[in-house]
Residue, then its C-alpha position, 0 to 999 in steps of 0.5 A: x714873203x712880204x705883203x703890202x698892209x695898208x695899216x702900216x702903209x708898207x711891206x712887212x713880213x707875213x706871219x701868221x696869228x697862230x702858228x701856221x693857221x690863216x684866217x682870211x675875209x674879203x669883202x664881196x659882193x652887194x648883190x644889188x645887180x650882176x656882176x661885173x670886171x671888177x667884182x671878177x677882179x676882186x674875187x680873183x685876187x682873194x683866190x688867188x692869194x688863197x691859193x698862194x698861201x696855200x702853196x706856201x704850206x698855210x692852212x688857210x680858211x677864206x671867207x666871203x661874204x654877200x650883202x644881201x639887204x641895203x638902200x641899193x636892193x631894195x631900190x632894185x625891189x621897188x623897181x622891178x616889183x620882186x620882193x628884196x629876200x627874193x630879188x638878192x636871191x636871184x642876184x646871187x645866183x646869176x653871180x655864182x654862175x658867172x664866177x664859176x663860169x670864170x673858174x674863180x674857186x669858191x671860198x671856205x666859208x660863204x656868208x650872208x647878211x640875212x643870215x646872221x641878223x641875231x648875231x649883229x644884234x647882239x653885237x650892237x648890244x654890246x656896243x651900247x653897253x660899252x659906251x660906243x654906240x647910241x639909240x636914237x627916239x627913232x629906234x636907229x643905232x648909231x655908233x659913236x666915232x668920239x668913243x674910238x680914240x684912234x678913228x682914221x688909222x686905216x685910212x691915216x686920216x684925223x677927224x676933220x679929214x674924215x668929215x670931208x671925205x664921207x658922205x654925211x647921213x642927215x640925222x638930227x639926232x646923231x650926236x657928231x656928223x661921222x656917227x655912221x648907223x649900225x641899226x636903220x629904222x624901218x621906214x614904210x615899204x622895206x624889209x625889217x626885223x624886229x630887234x630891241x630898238x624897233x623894226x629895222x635892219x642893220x647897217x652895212x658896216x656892222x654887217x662884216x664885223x659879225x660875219x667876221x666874228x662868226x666865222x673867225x672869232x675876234x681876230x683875223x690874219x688877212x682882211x681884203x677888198x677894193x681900195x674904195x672900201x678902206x674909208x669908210x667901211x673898212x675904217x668902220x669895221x675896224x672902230x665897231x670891232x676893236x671897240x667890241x673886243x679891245x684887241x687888234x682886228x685883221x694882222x694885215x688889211x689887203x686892197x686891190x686897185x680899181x677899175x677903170x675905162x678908157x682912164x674913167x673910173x667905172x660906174x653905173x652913173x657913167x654908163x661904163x659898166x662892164x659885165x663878166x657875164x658879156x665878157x666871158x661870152x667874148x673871151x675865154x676866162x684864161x685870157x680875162x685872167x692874164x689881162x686882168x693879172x698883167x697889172x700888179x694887184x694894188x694898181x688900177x687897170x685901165x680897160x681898153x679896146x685892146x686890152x683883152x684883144x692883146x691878152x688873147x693873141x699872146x696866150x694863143x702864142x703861147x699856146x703854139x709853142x706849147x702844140x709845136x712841142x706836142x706835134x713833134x712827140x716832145x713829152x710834157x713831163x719833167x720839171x724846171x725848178x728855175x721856172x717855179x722859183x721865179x714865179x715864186x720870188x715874184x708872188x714872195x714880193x707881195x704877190x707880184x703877178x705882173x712880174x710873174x707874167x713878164x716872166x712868161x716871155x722869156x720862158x717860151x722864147x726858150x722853150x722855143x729854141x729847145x724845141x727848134x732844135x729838137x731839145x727834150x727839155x722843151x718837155x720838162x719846161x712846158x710842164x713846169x710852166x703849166x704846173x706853175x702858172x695854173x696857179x693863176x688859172x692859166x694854161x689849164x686848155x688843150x693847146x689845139x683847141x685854144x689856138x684853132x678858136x683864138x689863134x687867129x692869124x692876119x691871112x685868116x682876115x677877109x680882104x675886105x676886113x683889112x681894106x676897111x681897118x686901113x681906111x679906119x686908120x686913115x680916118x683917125x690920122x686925119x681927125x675924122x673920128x666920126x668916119x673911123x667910129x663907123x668903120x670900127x662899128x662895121x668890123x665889129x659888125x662882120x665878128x672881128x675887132x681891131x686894135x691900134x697900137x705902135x706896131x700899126x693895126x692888127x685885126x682879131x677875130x671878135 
């Protein structure tokens, strides 16, 4: 099995630290409002991973973590008036159920920031004592970058490119701009701890290295998260921590791609946030999963209208073939090891789900003949696809109750519905987007949506 490592900038052969031992850490979330696609998205991938890893015959052990104190909680607190121990503590819990309601399997071991505050105080200490970080006159904590000779192996960086590439804290009395804060003095208004240095709170990147170190020890197998982590906070983590201990942190660094919308990078700032939480009162989680894993894992995904809509009317095909079978008293037993090496050779080549779902096609055209002609094997085949691809938490539904609620057919719409998708379409042809936006709004509006494609307009239940 080959995974990609962004250390090494390419694939390499997975081999575990200790012999079939897996310690795995991803980043999660800063519980700074709820969660959104691409929170789901990242917390998928670890799962899945996991679960792979697991198939493989690994021991795995997966840690996840949630920032509960930072600049953007305590905004959230001075805004709505909730104190921000109590305001993360909402957060966290409006997110778990979300995820559970996606069907994303908890980690091994969760931690949090609040929770591991002596841990990192000890762990700036000895910094300082080894020569890697500085106490300024203000009580704040800085981590020296010059002390770590080899700053910007992650991100394959030199110290200049750094410089230009991160947002530079002004400070007077850090001694190089790319220092970055390890302890933050407090200043009026904001939760605080005592510590050695005065009242303050840790830094965001100090954070994951003790919460690593906690769980884990001073080395790890896999180390994850979003491709917009790896400068500068998985850059950081790596300096505090290989400065702590003098030996290599993470085997393998791991980062998924990134969301975007419409060909826009998602961001409150552009408004173009999407929330799990309206997703899934859209779509079943089975359908947000196939969308999302139809992309291989290290590219980004561009979010459409059709998106979702497309994903839904395949898994309801699919979902078809697996009730004609069940109709017609073929049993779903048995087994097809072709089906579960394919899927195991696409996941082998650093966990390939995009091809994994391609497969997808072939099989149930197959299934599909078997069935036609009466063909017991359509049993075994059926069985082996939803044995396989639960994995990615797939086909896990009653294929009647999935197909009655999303098998939407073109002669279930409404006359009116498809007069009006017609003149949308007309509308767009003639560059009257004004009219064929209102006429989408009005589709919507009646519980259906439409997608535009090169096979013409197709219309789906919302």
């Amino acid at each position: 099995m080959k995974i990609y490592n962004t250390l090494t900038g390419r694939k390499q052969e997975f081999v575990p630290l200790n012999g079939n031992d897996v310690k795995m850490y991803a980043c999660g979330i800063t519980v700074s409002g709820e969660a959104h696609i691409g929170h789901a998205y990242q917390a998928l991938i670890y799962d899945i991973i996991r679960k792979y890893l697991q198939k493989k015959g690994y021991n795995v052990t997966y840690a996840r973590n949630y920032t509960d104190v930072d600049d953007k909680i305590i905004a959230k607190s001075n805004e709505t008036g909730i104190p921000a121990d109590k305001y993360a503590l909402m957060m966290i819990k409006k997110i778990d159920e979300q995820m559970e309601r996606l069907q994303v399997g908890e980690p091994d071991i969760w931690l949090k920031a609040t929770e591991c505050i002596g841990d990192i105080e000890n762990f700036i200490k000895g910094l300082i004592d080894k020569g890697h970080a500085y106490v300024t006159e203000k009580g704040d904590v800085y981590f020296s970058v010059e002390s770590f000779p080899s700053y910007g192996k992650l991100s394959h960086r030199n110290l200049e490119d750094a410089k230009n590439g991160v947002r530079i804290e002004n400070d007077e009395q850090k001694r190089n701009p790319l220092d970055f804060a390890l302890w933050k003095s407090a200043k009026d208004g904001e939760p605080y701890w005592e510590s050695p240095w005065g009242k303050g709170r840790p830094g965001w990147h100090i954070e994951c290295s003790t919460m690593n170190m906690k769980a884990f020890g001073e080395r790890i197998d896999i180390h994850g998260g979003g491709r917009d982590l790896i400068f500068p906070h998985h850059e950081n983590e790596i300096a505090q921590t290989e400065a702590y201990t003098g030996k290599p942190f993470a085997n393998f660094w791991i980062h998924n791609g990134l969301i975007k919308v419409n060909g826009q990078k998602m961001s409150k700032s552009l408004g173009n946030s999407l929330l799990l939480k309206d997703l899934l009162d859209k779509y079943s989680p089975e359908t947000i999963k196939f969308a999302l894993l139809e992309t291989n894992y290290r590219g980004d995904i561009n979010v459409t209208d059709e998106l979702f809509p497309e994903a839904e009317k395949h898994l309801a095909e699919f979902y078809k073939i697996i009730l004609s079978a069940e109709e017609k008293g073929i049993g779903i037993k048995g087994e097809n090891k072709e089906i579960d090496d394919k899927f195991n050779a696409a996941m082998d080549d650093d966990f390939n789900t995009a091809l994994a779902l391609s497969d997808l096609y072939g099989f149930f055209r197959t299934v599909k003949a078997e069935i036609a002609a009466g063909d017991a094997k359509a049993g075994a085949d059926i069985n082996q696809i939803k044995q396989t691809y639960s994995l990615l938490g797939l086909f896990k539904s009653d294929a009647k109750t999935f197909v009655d609620k999303y098998g939407v057919k073109e002669n279930d719409v409404p006359e009116k519905i498809k007069e009006k998708a017609e003149k949308m379409q007309q509308a767009r042809l003639r560059k009257d987007y004004a009219e064929a936006d209102a006429l989408r709004a009005e589709i919507t509006s009646s519980g259906y949506t439409v997608q535009i494609n090169k096979d013409g307009v197709k219309i789906l239940k919302a």
